[in-house]
C-alpha positions as CSV (number, residue, x, y, z in Angstrom):
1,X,-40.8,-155.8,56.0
2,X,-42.8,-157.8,52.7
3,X,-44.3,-155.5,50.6
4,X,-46.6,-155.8,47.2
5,X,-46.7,-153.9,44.2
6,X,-50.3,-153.5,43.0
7,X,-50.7,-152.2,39.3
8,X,-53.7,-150.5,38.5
9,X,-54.7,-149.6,35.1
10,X,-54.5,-146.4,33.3
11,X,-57.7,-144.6,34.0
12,X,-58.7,-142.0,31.2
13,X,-60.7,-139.2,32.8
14,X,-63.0,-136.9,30.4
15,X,-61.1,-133.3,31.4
16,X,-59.7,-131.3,33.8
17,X,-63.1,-131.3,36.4
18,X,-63.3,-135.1,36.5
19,X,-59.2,-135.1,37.1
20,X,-59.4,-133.3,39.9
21,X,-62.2,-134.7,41.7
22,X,-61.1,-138.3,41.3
23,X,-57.6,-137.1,43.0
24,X,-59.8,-135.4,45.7
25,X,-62.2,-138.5,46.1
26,X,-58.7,-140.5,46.6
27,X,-57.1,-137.6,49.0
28,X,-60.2,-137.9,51.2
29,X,-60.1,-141.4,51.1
30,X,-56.7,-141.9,52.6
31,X,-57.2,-139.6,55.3
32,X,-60.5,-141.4,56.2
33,X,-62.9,-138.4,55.1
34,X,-66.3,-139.1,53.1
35,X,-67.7,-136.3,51.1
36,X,-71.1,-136.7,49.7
37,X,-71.3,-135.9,45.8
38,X,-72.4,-131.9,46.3
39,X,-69.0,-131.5,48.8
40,X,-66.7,-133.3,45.8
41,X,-67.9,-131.2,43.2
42,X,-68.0,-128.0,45.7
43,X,-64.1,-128.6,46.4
44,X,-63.6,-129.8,43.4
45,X,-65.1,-126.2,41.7
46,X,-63.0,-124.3,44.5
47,X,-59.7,-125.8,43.4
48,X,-59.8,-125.1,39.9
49,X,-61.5,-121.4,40.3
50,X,-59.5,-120.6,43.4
51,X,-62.2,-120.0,47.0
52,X,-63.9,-116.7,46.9
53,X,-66.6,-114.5,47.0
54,X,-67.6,-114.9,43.5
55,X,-66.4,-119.1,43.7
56,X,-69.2,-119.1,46.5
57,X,-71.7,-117.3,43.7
58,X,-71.2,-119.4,41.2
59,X,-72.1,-122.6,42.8
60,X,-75.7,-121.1,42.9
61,X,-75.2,-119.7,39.2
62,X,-74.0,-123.6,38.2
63,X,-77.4,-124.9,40.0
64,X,-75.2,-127.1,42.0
65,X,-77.0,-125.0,45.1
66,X,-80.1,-123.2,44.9
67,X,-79.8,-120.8,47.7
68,X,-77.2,-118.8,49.9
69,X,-78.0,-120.7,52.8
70,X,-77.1,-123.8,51.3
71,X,-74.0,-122.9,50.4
72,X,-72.9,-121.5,53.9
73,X,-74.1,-124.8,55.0
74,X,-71.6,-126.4,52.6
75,X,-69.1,-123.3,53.2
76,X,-69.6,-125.0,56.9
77,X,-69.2,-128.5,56.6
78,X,-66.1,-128.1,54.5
79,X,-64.1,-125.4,57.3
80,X,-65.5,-128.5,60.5
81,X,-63.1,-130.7,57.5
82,X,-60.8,-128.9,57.5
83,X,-61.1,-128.3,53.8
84,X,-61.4,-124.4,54.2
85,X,-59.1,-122.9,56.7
86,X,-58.7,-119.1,58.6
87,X,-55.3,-118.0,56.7
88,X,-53.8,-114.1,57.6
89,X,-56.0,-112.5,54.7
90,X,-59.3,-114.3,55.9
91,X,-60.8,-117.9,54.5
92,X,-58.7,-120.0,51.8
93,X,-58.0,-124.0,50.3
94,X,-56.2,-126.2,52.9
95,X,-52.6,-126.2,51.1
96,X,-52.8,-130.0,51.3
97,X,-56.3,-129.5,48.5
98,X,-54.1,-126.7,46.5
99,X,-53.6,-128.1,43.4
100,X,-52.3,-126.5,40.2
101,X,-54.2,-129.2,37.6
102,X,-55.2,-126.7,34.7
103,X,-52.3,-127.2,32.1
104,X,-51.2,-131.1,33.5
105,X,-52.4,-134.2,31.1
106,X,-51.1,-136.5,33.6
107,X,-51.2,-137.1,36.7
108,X,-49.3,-140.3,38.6
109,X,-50.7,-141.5,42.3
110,X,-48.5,-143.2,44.7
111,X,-48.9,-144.1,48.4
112,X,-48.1,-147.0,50.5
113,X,-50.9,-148.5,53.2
114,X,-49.2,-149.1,56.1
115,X,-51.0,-151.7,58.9
């Protein structure tokens, strides 16, 4: 098997927010996903705050939604993804979208693409 290295450069993100929802943009990517700008930053808010009752609220409270129903439309779309899964104590992250960024400056990316 031939096989290339490709270096990319060091890409300098603003803070933890934008971190995490470039490493989401290139998790959806690899599994063939597309999230539209509102889903990233939903996910993207529910990752760093943890997916609750109150996560839900303040997605209307940060205007990113306006109403209820348009977040249980969202709340929707992301469980038919598989982003929000039916755990023993009710609704949570899919562990493969759990990610423990707040404290980490750093963050390295590797995968290989197979054909």
């Amino acid at each position: 098997m031939k096989a290339v290295k490709i270096s990319i450069e060091d890409l300098k993100v603003g803070n933890t927010f934008d971190m995490v929802r470039f490493i989401i943009r290139v998790i959806t990517l690899t599994k063939g996903l597309h999230l539209s700008e509102t889903e990233l930053y939903a996910i993207t808010h529910f990752i760093i705050n943890g997916y609750s009752k109150l996560s839900r609220r303040q997605l209307i409270e940060n205007k990113l939604l306006t109403t209820e129903f348009a977040v249980n439309n969202l709340i929707h779309r992301l469980k038919k993804n598989q982003f929000i899964v039916k755990t023993a104590f009710g609704y949570d992250l899919n562990p493969d979208y759990k990610l423990n960024l707040n404290d980490i400056d750093i963050v390295k990316l590797e995968f290989l693409i197979k054909k």
